[in-house]
C-alpha positions in Angstrom: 99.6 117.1 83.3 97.8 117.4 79.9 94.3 116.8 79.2 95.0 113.4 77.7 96.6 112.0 80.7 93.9 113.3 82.9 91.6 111.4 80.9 94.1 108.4 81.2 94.2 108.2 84.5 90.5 109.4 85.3 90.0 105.8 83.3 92.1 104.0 85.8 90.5 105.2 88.5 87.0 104.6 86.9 87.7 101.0 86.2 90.0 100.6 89.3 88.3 101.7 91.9 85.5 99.3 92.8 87.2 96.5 91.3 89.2 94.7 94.1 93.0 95.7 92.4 93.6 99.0 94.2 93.5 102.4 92.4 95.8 104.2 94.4 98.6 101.4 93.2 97.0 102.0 89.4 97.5 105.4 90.2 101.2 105.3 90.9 102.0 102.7 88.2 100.5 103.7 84.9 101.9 107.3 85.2 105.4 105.2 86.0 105.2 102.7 83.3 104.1 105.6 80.6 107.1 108.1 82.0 104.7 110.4 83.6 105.1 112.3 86.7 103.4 111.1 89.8 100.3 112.9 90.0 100.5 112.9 94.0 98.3 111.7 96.9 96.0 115.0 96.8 95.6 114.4 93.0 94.3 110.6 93.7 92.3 111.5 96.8 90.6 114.4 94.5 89.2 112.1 92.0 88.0 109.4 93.9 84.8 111.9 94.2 84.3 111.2 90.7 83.6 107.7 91.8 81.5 108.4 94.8 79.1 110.6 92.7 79.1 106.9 91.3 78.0 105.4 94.4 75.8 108.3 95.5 73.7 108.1 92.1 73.9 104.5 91.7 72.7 103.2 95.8 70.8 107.1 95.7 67.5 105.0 97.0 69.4 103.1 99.4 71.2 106.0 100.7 68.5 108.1 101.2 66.4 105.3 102.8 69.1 104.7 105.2 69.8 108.3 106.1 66.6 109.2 106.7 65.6 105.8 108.6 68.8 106.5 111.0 67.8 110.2 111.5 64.3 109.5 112.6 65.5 106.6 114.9 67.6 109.3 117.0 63.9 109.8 118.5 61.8 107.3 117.3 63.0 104.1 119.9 60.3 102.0 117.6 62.7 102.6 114.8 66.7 101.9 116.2 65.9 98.2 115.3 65.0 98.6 111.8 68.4 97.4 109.4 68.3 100.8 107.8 68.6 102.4 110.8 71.7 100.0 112.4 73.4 100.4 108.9 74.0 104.6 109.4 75.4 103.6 112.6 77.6 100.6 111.5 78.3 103.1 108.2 79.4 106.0 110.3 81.2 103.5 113.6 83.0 101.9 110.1 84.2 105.3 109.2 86.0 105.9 112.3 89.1 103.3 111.9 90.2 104.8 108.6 89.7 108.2 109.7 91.9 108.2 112.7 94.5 106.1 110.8 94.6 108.4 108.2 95.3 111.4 110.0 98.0 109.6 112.3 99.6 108.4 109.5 99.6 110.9 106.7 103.0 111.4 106.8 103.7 107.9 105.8 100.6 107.8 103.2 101.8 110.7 101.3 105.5 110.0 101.5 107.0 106.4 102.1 104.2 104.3 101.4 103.7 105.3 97.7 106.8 103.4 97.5 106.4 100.8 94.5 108.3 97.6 96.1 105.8 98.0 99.0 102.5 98.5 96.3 103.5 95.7 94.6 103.9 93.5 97.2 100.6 94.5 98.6 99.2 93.6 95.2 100.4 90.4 95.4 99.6 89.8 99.6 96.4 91.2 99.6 95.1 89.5 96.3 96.3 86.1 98.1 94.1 87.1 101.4 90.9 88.0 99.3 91.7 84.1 97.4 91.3 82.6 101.4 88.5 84.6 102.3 86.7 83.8 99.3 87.3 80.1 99.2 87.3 80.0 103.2 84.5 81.9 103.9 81.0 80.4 104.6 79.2 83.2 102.0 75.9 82.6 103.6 75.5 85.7 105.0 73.6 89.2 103.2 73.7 92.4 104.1 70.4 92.4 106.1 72.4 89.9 108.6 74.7 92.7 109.2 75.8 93.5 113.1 77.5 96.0 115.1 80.6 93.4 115.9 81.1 92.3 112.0 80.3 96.5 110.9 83.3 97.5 113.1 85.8 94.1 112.0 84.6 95.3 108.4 85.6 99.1 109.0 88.9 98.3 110.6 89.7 96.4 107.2 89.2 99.4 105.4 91.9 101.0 107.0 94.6 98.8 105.1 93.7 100.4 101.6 95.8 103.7 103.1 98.9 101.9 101.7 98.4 101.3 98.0 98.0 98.2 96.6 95.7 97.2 99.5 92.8 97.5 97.7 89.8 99.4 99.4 87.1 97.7 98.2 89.3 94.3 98.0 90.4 94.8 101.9 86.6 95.2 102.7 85.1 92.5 100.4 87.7 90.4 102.0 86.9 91.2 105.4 83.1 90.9 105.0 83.8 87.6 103.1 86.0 85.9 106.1 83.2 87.0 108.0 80.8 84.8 106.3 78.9 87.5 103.9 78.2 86.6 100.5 80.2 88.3 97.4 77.8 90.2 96.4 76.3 91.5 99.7 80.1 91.9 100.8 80.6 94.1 97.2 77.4 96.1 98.2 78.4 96.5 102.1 81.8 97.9 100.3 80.6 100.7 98.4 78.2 101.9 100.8 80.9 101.7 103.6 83.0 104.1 101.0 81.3 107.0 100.9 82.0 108.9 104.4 85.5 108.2 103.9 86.3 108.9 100.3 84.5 112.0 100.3 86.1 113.6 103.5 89.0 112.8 102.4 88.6 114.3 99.2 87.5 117.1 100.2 90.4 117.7 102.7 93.1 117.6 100.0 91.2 119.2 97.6 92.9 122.3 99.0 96.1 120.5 97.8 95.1 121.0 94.1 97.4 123.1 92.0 100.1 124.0 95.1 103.7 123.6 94.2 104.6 121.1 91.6 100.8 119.5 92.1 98.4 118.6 89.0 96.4 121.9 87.9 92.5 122.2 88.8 91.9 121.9 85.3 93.4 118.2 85.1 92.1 117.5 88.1 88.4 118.1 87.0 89.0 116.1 83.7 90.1 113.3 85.3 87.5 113.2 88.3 84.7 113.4 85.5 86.0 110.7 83.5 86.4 109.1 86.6 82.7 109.4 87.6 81.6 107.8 84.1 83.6 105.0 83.9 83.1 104.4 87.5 79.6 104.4 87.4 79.4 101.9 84.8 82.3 99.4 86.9 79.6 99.4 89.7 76.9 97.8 87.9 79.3 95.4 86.3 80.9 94.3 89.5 77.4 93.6 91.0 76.5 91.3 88.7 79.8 89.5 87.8 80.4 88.7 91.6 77.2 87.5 92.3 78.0 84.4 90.0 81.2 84.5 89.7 84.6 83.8 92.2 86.4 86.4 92.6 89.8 84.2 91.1 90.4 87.1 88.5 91.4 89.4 90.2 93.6 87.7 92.7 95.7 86.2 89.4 95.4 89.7 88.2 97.3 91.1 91.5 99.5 88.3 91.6 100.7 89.0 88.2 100.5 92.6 87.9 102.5 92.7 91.6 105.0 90.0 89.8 105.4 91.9 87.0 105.9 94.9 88.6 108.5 93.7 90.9 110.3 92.4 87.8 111.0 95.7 86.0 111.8 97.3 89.6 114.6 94.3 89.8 115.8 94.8 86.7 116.3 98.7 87.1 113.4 99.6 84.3 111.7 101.4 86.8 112.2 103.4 89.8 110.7 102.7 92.9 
């Protein structure tokens, strides 16, 4: 991989990341459609902590507020009510799904389902699920109403995302949306929910970088900076545009982009 492609695909993952269309299936496809080599699952895990610098600077206040809130509640009873203190917990309960998931099935991740008929199916299946929460749900709810019951449902969506094309950030926006929670305060619940699972996992390929036929540290840290700037500036946007808009864009935009994708694999332009 050459520094131009790095800064390709750290651009994709900038823009891709929060926005409910899946990065990991971005991931696969652009270096497909522009006869690239696929950059790998360590390469995309490795990045992704471009993006949660993104989060981390971005919700810093909230983060910080929240850790230290949860910390001091571990002997401060007066405290283990207080929202800041129940979000660590429902953060780090959240975590758990996706974690246990991810090492019983990294096998499959890595191997079978980076397969493109399956991404763009997902594309296509999971922008239709995040149509019928969002016209379905009640979106009533904020963040503050958040509970143990709907922090744990919320979590267990964001183990679908392992399987690109799921969409993390679109699996848990869709979750927290059938669950009543507003777009916005679903988008917010998202990012936040992010962080413990994107960075570990990160981290734990990072060790991957530049084995074998793998993409070069160099590339790697291009792409993850990119990443980080574009990615920051997709947060702010997405808080904004969801909390007046539907989120009908980027369902047509997974329906089409999963159609069109299924439409050069047919016709052999592609492999899977």
């Amino acid at each position: 991989m050459d520094s131009l492609q790095a800064i390709v695909l750290g651009i994709v993952q900038g823009l891709t990341e929060f926005l409910p269309i899946s990065s990991s299936a971005h991931l696969l496809i652009v270096p497909k459609l522009l006869g690239w080599s696929d950059p790998g699952a360590a390469f995309t895990a490795v990045i992704q902590l471009g993006t949660m610098l993104a989060v981390l600077i971005y919700f810093w206040r909230d983060i910080v507020r929240i850790l230290w809130t949860w910390l001091r509640s571990l002997w401060t009873p007066d405290l283990r009510g207080h929202l800041d203190a129940r979000m660590g917990w429902y953060i780090g309960l959240g975590t758990v799904p996706i974690g246990v998931a991810g090492l019983l099935f990294k096998d499959a991740i890595e191997g079978p389902a980076r397969n493109l008929w399956l991404n763009a199916g997902m594309l296509i299946l999971f922008g239709l699920l995040l149509l019928a929460a969002d016209q379905m749900g009640r979106k009533k709810k904020e963040v503050a109403d958040l509970g143990l019951r709907d922090g744990l449902i919320i979590g267990a969506w964001q183990m679908l995302p392992l399987i690109p094309g799921a969409s993390r950030s679109g699996s848990t926006m869709t979750g927290a949306m059938f669950l009543g929670y507003t777009r916005e305060a679903a988008a917010r619940y998202s990012f936040l929910l992010s962080i413990p699972a994107v960075v570990l996992s990160g981290l734990f390929e990072l060790r991957h970088i530049g084995d074998g036929g793998g993409v070069p540290p160099v590339p790697t840290a291009i792409a993850t900076i990119v990443s980080f700037i574009v990615g920051y500036a997709s947060i702010a946007w997405l808080l904004r545009y969801v909390a007046k808009h539907s989120t009908i864009v980027f369902v047509v935009y997974r329906v089409f982009a999963g159609a069109f994708l299924l439409t050069l694999l047919s016709l052999g332009v592609i492999s899977s």
